[in-house]
N, CA, C and O of each residue as an XYZ file, in Angstrom:
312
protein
N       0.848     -1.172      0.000
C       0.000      0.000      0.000
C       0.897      1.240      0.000
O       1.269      1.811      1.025
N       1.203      1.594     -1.231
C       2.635      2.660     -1.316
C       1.608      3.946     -1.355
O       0.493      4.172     -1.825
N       2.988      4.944     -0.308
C       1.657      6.470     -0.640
C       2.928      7.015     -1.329
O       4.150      7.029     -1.178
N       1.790      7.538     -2.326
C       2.709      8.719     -3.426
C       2.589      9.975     -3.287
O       2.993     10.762     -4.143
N       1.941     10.385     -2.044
C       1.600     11.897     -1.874
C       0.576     11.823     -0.813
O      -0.531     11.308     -0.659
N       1.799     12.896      0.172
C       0.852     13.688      1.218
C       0.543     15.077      1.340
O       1.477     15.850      1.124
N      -0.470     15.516      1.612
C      -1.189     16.673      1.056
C      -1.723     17.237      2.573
O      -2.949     17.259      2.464
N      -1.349     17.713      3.964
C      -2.058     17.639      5.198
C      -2.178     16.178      5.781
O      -1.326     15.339      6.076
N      -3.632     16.189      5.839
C      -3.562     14.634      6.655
C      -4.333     14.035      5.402
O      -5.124     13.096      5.486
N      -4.074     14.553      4.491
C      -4.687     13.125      3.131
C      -3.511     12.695      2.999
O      -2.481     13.369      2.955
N      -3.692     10.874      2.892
C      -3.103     10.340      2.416
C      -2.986      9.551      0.935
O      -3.536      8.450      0.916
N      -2.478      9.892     -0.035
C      -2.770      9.181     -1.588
C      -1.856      7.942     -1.689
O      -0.631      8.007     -1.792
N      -2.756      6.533     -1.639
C      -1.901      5.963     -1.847
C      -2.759      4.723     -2.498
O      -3.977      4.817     -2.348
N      -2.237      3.494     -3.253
C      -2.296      2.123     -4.217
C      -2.826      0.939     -3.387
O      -2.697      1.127     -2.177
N      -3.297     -0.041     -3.675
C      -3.787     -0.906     -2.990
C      -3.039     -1.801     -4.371
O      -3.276     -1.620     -5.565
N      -2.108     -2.771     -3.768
C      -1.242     -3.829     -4.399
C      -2.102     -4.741     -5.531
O      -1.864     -5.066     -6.694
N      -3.173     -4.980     -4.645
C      -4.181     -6.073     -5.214
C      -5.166     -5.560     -6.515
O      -5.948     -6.337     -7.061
N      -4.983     -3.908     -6.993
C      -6.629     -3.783     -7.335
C      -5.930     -3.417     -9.197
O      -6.257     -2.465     -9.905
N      -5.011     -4.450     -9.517
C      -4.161     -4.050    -10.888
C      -5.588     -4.460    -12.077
O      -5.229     -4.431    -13.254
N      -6.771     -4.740    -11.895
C      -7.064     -4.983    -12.994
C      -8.379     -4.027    -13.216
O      -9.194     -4.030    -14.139
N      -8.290     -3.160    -11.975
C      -9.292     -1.651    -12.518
C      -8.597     -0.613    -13.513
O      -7.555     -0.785    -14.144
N      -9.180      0.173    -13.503
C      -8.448      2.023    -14.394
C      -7.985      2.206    -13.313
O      -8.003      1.611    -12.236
N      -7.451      3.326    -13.802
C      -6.495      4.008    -12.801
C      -7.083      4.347    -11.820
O      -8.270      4.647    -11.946
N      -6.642      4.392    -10.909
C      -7.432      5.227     -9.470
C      -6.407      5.347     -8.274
O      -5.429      4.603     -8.202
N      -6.698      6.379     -7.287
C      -6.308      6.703     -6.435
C      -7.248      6.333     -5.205
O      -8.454      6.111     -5.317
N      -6.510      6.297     -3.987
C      -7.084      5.891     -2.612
C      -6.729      6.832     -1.843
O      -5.526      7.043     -1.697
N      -7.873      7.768     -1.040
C      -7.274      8.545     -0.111
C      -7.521      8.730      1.250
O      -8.635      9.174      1.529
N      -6.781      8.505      2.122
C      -7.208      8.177      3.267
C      -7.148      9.392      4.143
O      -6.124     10.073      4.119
N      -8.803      9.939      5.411
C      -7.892     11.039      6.231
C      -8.349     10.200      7.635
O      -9.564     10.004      7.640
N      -7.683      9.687      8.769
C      -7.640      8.683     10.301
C      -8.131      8.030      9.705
O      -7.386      7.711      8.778
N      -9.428      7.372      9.625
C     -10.039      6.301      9.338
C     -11.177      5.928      8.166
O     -11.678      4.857      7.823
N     -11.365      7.413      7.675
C     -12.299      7.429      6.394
C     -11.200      7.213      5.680
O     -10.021      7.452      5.944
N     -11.924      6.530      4.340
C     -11.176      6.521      2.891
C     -12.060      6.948      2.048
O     -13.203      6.708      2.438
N     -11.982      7.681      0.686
C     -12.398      7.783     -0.508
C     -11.508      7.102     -1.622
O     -10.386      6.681     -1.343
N     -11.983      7.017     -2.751
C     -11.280      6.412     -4.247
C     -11.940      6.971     -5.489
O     -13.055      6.814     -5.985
N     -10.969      7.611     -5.790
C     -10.882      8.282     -7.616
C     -10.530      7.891     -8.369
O      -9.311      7.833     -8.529
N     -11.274      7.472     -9.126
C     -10.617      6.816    -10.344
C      -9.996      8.447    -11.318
O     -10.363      9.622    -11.336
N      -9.020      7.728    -11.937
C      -8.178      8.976    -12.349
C      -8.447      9.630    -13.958
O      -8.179     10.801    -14.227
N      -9.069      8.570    -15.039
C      -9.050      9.462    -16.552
C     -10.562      8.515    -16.518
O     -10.698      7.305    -16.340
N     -11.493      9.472    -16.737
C     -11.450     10.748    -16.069
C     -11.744     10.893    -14.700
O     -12.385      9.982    -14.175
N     -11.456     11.703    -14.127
C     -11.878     11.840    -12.480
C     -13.218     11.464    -12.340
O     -14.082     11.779    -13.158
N     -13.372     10.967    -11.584
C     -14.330     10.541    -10.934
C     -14.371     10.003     -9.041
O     -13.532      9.675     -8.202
N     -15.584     10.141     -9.083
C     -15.668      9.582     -7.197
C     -16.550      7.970     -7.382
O     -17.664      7.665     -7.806
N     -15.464      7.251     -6.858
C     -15.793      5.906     -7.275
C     -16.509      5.263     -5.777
O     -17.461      4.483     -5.720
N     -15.789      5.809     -4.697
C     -16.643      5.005     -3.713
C     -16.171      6.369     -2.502
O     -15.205      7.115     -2.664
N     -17.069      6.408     -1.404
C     -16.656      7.152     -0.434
C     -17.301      6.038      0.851
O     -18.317      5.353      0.973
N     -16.343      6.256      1.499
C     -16.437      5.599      3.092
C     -16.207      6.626      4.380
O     -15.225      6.565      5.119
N     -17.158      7.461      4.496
C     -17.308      8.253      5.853
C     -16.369      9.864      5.730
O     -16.062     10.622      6.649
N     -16.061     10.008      4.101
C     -15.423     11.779      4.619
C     -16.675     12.604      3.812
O     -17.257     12.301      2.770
N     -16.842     13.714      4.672
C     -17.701     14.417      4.660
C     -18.099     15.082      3.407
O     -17.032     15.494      2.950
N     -19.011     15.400      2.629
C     -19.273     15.931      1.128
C     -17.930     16.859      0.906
O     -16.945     16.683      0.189
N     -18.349     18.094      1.960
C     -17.357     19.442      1.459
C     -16.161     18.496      1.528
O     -15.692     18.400      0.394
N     -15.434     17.710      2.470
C     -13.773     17.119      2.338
C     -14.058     16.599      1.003
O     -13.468     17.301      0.182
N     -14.751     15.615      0.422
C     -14.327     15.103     -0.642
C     -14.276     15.693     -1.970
O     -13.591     15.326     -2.925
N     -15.337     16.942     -1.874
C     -14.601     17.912     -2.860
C     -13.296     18.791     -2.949
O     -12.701     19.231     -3.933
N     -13.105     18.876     -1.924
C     -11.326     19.596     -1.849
C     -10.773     18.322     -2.177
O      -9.791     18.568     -2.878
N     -10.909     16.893     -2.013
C      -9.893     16.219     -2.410
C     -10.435     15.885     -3.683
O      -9.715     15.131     -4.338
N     -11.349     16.184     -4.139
C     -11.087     16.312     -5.948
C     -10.338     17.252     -6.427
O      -9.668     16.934     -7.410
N     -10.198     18.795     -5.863
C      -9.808     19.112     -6.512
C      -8.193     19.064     -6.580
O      -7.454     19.303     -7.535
N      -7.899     18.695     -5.318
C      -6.421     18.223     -5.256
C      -6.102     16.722     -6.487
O      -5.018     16.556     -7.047
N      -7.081     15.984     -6.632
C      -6.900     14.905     -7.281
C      -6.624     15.580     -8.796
O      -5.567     15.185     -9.288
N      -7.344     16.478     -9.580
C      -7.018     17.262    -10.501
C      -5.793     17.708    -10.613
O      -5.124     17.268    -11.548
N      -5.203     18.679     -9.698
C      -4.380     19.495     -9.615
C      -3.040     18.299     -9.785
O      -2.131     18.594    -10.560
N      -2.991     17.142     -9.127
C      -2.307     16.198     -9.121
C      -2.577     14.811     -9.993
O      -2.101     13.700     -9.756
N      -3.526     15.211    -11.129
C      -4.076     14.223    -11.764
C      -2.631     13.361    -12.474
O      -2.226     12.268    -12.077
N      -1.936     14.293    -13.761
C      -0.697     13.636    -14.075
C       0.380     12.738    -13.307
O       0.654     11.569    -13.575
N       1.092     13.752    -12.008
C       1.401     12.974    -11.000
C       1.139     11.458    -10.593
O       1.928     10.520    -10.477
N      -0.556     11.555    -10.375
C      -1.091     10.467     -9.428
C      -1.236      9.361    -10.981
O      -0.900      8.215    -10.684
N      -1.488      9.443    -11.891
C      -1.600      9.016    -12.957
C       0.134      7.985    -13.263
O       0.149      6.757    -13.181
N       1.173      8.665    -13.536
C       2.707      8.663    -13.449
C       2.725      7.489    -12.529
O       3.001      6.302    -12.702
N       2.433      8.025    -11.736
C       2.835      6.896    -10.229
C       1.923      5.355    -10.131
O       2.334      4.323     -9.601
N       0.886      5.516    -10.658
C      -0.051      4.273    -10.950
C       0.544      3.226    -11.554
O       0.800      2.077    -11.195
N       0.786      4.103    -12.954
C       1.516      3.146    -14.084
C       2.974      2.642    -13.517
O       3.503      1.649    -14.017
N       3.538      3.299    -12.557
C       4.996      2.923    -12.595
C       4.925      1.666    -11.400
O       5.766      0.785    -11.223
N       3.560      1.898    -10.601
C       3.211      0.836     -9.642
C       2.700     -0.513     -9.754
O       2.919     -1.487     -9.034
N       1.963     -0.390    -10.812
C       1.455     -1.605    -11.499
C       2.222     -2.001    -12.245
O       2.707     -2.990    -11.696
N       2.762     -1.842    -13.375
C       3.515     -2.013    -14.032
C       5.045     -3.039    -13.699
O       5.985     -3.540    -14.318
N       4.412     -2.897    -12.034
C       6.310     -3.701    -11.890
C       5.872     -5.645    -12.041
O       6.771     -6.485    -11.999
């Protein structure tokens, strides 16, 4: 479960096991998680962070779309 980026207390990071979805990101803040799938953004599942949080972490997911994108492929890929 590699994190490729911390942003405050979000955590962005891969789940080893999930190589045969699209791209997506996992973001964790204590004990909620959300997941974005990355082309195109989207909100694929939310588990307990609040509406307004999960729109700031879209728009961080944007802002970091290439990045988080980069890092997917170089993760799966091994």
């Amino acid at each position: 479960m590699p994190t490729v980026l911390r942003i405050g207390s979000y955590r962005f990071h891969f789940y080893s096991d999930e190589q045969n979805e699209p791209p997506h990101i996992h973001i964790q803040i204590d004990d909620a998680e959300c997941k974005f799938w990355l082309s195109p953004i989207l909100l694929a599942r939310n588990n307990g962070i609040k509406p307004h949080i999960v729109r700031e972490i879209e728009k961080l997911v944007y802002i970091h779309q290439e990045l988080l994108l980069e890092k997917y492929y170089d993760f799966h890929r091994k």
